[in-house]
N, C-alpha and C positions, 0 to 999 in steps of 0.2 A: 249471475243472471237469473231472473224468474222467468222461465216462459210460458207455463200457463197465464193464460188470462183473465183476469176478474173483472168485474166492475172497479171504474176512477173511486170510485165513493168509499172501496173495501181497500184498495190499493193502498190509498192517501191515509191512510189508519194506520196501514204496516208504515209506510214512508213518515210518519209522525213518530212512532216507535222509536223507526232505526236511527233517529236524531234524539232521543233520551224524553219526548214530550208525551207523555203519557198519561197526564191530568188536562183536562179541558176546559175552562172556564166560557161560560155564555148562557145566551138566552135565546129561546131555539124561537125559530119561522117557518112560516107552511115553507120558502122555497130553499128550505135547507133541511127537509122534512126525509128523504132518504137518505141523505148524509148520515141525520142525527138516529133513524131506524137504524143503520150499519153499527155506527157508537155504540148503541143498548147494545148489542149483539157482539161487540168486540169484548175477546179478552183480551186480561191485562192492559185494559183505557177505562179513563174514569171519568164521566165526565161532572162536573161541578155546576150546580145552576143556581141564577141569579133571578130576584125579581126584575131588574132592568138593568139593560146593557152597560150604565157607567157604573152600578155595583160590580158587576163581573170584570169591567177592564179595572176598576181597582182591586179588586183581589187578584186579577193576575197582574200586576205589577207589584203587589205587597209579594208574591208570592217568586216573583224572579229576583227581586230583591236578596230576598231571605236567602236562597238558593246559591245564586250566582249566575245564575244560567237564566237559558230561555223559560217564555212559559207561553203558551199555545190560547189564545185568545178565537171564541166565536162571537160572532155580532149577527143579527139579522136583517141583511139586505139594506137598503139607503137608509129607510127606519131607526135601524138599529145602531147601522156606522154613525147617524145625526147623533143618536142618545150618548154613546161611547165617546167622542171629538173632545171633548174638554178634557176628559179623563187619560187620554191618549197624547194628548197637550202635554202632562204632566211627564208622562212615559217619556216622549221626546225631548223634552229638556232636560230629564233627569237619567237620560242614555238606558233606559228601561231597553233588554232585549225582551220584547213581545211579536210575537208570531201572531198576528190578526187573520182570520180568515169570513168572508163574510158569503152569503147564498145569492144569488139571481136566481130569476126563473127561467133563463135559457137564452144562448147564442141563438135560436131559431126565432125569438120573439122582441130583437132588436129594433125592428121596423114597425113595429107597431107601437109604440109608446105609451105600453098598457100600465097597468094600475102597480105602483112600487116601482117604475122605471127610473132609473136615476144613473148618474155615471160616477157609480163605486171610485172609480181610479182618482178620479177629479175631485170627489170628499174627502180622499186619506191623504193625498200628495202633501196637504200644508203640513200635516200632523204627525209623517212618516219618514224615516229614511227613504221608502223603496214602497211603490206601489204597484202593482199589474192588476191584468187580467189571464186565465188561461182559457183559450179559445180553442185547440187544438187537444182531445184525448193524449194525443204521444207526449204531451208536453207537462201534464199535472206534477209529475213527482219532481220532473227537471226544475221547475219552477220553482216549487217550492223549498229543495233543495237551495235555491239560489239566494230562495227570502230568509233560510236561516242563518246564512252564511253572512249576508249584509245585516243582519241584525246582530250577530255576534263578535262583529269584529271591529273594533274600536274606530271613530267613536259610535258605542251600540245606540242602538234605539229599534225602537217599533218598524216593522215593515205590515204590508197589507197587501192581498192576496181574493180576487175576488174568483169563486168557484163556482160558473152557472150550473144549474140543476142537470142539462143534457149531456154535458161534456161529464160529468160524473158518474152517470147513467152509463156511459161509453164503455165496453170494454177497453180494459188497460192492460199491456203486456211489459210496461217499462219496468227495470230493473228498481230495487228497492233496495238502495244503498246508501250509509250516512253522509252527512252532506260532509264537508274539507272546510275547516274555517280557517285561514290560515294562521298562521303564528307571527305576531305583531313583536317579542322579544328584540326589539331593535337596540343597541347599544351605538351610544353615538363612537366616532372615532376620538380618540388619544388626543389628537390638536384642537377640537372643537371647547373636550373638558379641559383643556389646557386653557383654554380662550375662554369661558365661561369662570373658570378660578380665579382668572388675574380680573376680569372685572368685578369679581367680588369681594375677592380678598383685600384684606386691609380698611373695609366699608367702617365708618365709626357711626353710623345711623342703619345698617340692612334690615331687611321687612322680606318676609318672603309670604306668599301670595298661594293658595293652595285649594284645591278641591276636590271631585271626588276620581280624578284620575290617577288620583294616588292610592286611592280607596282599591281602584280597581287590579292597578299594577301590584296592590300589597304590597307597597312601598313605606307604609308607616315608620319601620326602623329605620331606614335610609334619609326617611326625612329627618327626624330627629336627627341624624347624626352630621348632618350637615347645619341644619338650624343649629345647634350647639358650638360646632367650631366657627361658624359666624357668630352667634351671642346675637341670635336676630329675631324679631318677633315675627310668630305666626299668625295671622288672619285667613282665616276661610271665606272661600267666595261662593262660587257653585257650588257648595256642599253640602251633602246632606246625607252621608255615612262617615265614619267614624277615618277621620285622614290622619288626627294626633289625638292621643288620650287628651281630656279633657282637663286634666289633674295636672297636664305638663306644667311648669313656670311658662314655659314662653310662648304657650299659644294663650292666644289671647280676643280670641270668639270671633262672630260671624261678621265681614264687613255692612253687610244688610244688603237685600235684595229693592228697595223704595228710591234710596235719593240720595243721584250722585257724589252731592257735595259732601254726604258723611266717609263714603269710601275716599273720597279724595283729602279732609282732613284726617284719615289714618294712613295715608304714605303720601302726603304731601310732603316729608319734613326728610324720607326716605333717602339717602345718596348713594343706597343698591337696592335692587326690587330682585329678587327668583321668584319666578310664577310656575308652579307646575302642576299640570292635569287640570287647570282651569283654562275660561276663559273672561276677560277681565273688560268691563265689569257688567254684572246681569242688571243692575237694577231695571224698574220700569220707568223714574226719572234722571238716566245718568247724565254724570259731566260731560258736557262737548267737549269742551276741550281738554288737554293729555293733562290728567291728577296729578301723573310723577315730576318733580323739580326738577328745573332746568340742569343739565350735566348729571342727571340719577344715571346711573351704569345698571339697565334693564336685561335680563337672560330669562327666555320664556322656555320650558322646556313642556311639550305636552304629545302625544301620539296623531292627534286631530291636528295636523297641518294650518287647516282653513284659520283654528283660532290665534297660531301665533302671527303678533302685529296686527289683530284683525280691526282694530280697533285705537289702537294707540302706539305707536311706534316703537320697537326695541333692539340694541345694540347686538342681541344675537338670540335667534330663534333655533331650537334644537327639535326636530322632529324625535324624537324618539322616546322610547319605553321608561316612565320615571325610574322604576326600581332602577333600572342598567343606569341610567342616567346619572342620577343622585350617591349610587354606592361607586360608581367613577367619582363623580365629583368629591365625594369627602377623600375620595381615598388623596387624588392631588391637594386638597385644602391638608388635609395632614403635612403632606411634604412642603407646600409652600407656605406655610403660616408661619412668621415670624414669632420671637418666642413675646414680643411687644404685643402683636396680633392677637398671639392668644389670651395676652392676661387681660387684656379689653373684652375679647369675647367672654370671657370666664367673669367677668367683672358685673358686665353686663346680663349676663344668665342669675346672675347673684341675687342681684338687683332686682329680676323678675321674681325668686324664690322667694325671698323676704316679703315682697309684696303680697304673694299668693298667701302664705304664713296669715300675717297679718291679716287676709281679707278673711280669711278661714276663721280665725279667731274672733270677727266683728259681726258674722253673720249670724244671727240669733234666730231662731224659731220666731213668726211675728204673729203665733197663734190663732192664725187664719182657719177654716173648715180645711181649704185644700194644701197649705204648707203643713197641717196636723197630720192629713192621709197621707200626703206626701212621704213626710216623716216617717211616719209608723209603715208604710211598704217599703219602704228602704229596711228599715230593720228586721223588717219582717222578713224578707228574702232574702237578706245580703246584698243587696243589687244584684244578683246574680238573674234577671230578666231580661227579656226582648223588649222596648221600647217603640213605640208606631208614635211620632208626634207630629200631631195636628194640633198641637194647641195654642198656636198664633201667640196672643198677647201673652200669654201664662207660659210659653215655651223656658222662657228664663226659670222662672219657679222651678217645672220638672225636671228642669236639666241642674239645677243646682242640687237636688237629693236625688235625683238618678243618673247623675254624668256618664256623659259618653265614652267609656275608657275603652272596651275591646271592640275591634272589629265584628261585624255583623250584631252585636247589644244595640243597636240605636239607629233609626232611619226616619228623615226628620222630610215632611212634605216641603215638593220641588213645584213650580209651573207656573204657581198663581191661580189656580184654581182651588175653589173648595170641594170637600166632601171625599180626602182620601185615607186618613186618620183608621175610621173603622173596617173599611177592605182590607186596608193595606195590613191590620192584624190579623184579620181570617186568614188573606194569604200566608203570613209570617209563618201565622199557628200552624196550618198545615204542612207546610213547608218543616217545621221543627215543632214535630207533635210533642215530643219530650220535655220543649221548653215553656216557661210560662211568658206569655205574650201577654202586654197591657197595650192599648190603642188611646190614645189622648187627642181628642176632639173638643173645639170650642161648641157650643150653642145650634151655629149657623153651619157649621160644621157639618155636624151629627145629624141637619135636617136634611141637608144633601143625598145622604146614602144611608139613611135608617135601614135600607130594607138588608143590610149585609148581618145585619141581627139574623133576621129570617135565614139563609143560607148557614149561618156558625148553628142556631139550631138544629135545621134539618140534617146535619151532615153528623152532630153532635163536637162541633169544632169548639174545644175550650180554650177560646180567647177570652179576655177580658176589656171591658171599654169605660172610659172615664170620660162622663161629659165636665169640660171646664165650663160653666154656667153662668154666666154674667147677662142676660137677655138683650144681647146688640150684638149686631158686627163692629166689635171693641176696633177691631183695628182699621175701620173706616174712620174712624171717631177721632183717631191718632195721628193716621193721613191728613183728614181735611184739617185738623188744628197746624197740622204745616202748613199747607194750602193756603191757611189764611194768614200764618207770619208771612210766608214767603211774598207776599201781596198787600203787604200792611191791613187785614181783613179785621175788623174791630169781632173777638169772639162775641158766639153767640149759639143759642140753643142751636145740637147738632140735629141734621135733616133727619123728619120722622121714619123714613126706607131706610133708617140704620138701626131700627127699634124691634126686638125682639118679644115686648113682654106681655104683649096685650090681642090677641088671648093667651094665658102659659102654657108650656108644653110639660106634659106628666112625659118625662123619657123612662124614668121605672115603668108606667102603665104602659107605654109603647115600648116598652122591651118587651113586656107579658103579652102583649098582645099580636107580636112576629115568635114568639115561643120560648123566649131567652127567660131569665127574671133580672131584680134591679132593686135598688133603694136610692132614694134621695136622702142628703145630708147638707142640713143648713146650718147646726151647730159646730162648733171645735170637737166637743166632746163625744158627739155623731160620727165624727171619720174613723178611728178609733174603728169602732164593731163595723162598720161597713168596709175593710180592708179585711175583717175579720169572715165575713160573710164571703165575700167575693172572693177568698183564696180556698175556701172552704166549700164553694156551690161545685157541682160536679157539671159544667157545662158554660154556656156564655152567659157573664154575671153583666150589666149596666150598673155606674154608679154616678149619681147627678149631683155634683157637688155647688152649690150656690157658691157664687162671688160677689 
């Protein structure tokens, strides 16, 4: 117990603390202005500043990523919570635990609906797990205790926490203890993985279904060892850390987050589906009706309840923890797999290997500017880097010379929004100052959240950032040419609001000009010394490669 009493404002410092959040990211406001006085004056707290609030909420998502853990987000007041909403978008869909805290000017100026009034609770709700207010001094630390606890504990994501100015001001005497997240290790029982085995065993088409709650459980070994005594191919759905090396045979990429019907022609043909740690399916145009073939034998195994069958029916939903889940399951697929069973399984994993062989062997350098950089960083490092990818239509390129093979190397933008590419490396960087972090952003991308240049500056954070440069929103260009098959639409020049070129953007000059430096590369021969330059600057290098 602490029973001297401080100030809410000084209190909430140590109660940040004693939950391990000890960097801050935000962009500070007059009514969060004795708060962020208490901040300067705390030791052991850092706080981190942003030109605007969706730079700071994508660097504290880049940065819990990286981590594992929470990361302690400030916003300022309705203002600020409006700028952060799309960025916090992404948090929530991609189970980002972020702690959001944002300023009022005061429980006592409710009634009067002065200038910046707005109802905090009511802007975070769409975009959070878990939103309050705390109105009562005795209750600050309790609360937010409350909010790390729901942020942490699967499925995570963002909560939000509004803290008027008065109640801060308040002497606090509440105790300053870490919050209890509880322990989700759930392991199904004996008859369930008994009953999930036999509907999968013996499958002579299985598909298994995967995302980043395998990521999270650290279930990667488990999965493979079950994919394997099924002889089943993996597709990632939700995903966007590293659920199977990327090198496997049998995974076999992303179902795509657009339009249903492609996820549905990859386990249409399925007569077993395992789905774990997803849920199924995200696109923005999915199938209505169930993708899986009539009589497929479906087992959803995932921690978040709500998602199994949320959407499409399946023969047995297993609440529980992948790892416990999966390293059950294989362990019965061992005993019950006939020895017929397994030489199909084995037959079929074969089949994937030779394929992968051969694609290896077909893929040639196609002496692009950015397949050259591409190239020569991969050698240049060993792949041995942090990956941030935002590069939409080019993500295939980067991921073909920097595959995703170990856990925490590669974290690929969630949400549907743009502009998280270069946060989400500041964060990394910080997060793992040791490591070299590269940020991969398209165009439209990089205009989003330039100003995270500025902050890797000021702070001396050596990230690195790659604009992929093609001057459009490519992947609007991509969509609507579906748009218009799907609709028999005779093609035809794409709408000028997808055109980027006119006037051009110098991103070297605007790197120089937020404090970073940079170079543009329009040749083959160009990428080459500018991988040379940017491993070599001692701080955040930009590199604009034309496409």
């Amino acid at each position: 117990m602490n029973a001297e009493a401080t100030p809410g404002r000084e209190r909430l410092i140590e109660q940040f603390k004693a939950d391990g959040l000890k960097v801050m990211f935000g962009n500070p406001g007059t009514v969060e202005q004795g708060f962020l006085d208490a901040v300067d004056a705390a030791a052991d707290f850092r706080y981190v500043l942003a030109l605007q609030e969706t730079v700071a909420a994508g660097i504290a998502d880049g940065y819990a990523r990286a981590t594992g853990g929470a990361a302690l987000l400030q916003l300022h007041s309705g203002v600020g919570l409006g700028n952060g909403i799309g960025m916090l978008y992404q948090s929530l869909r991609g189970h980002t635990p972020l702690v959001v805290v944002a300023g009022d000017a005061g429980v006592r100026y409710d009634a009067m609906d002065a200038q910046m009034a707005s109802d905090l609770v009511a802007m975070a709700r769409p975009v959070t797990k878990y939103a309050t207010r705390v109105t009562d001094p005795r209750s600050v630390l309790r609360t937010i205790r409350r909010a790390v606890k729901i942020a942490l504990t699967p499925p995570r994501g963002p909560v939000f926490v509004a803290l008027p100015m008065d109640v801060l001001d308040e002497l606090n005497s509440e105790p300053v203890l870490p919050a209890t997240v509880p322990l989700t290790d759930v392991a199904p029982s004996p008859a369930s993985v008994g009953r999930a085995a036999a509907l999968l065993a013996g499958a002579a088409r299985p598909v298994v279904l995967v995302g980043d709650g395998v990521a999270l459980s650290g279930a990667q070994a488990e999965l493979v060892a079950v994919a394997e005594l099924l002889g089943a191919d993996v597709f990632e759905v939700d995903s966007s850390e590293v659920n199977i090396a990327a090198s496997h045979p049998l995974r076999r990429g992303q179902t795509g987050h657009m339009f249903g019907p492609h996820s549905k022609e990859l386990v249409g043909n399925a007569d077993a589906v395992l789905i774990v740690g997803t849920y199924v399916f995200p696109e923005v145009f999915p199938e209505l009706e169930n993708p899986f073939r009539p009589g497929a034998k479906v087992v959803h195994i995932d921690l978040n309840a709500y998602e199994i069958a949320k959407n499409h029916p399946v023969d047995l939903g297993l609440a529980a923890d992948p790892r416990h889940a999966l390293r059950a399951l294989a362990g019965v697929l061992e005993q019950r797999l006939t020895p017929a069973q397994r030489a199909a399984a084995a037959a079929r994993l074969d089949v994937r290997t030779r394929e992968r062989a051969r694609a290896q062997l077909a893929a040639d350098d196609d002496g692009t500017p950015m397949a050259v950089f591409l190239r020569t960083l991969a050698e240049r490092t060993g792949r041995d880097l942090i990956v941030f990818d935002e590069a939409l239509t080019t993500s295939p390129l980067v991921t073909r010379y920097l595959p995703p093979e170990r856990p925490g190397d590669y974290h690929l933008t969630r949400g549907g929004s743009l502009g998280v590419g270069f946060p989400g490396a500041v964060g990394a960087k910080l997060a793992h100052p040791d490591r070299l972090v590269v940020g991969f952003a398209g165009d439209g991308g990089t205009m989003y959240t330039h100003q995270a240049l500025w902050t890797a500056a000021r702070y001396g954070i050596d990230a690195k950032f790659v604009v992929c440069n093609n001057r459009k929103y490519r992947l609007l260009d991509d969509n609507i040419a579906q748009y218009w098959r799907e609709r028999d639409i005779a093609e035809h020049p794409y709408p000028g609001s997808f055109d980027l070129a006119h006037p051009e953007i110098d991103f070297a000059g605007l790197a120089r000009a937020l404090g970073a430096d940079g170079t543009r590369v329009e040749k083959p021969d160009e990428a080459v010394a500018a991988v040379a330059r940017m491993l070599a600057h001692p701080g955040p290098y930009l590199v604009d490669i034309q496409i």
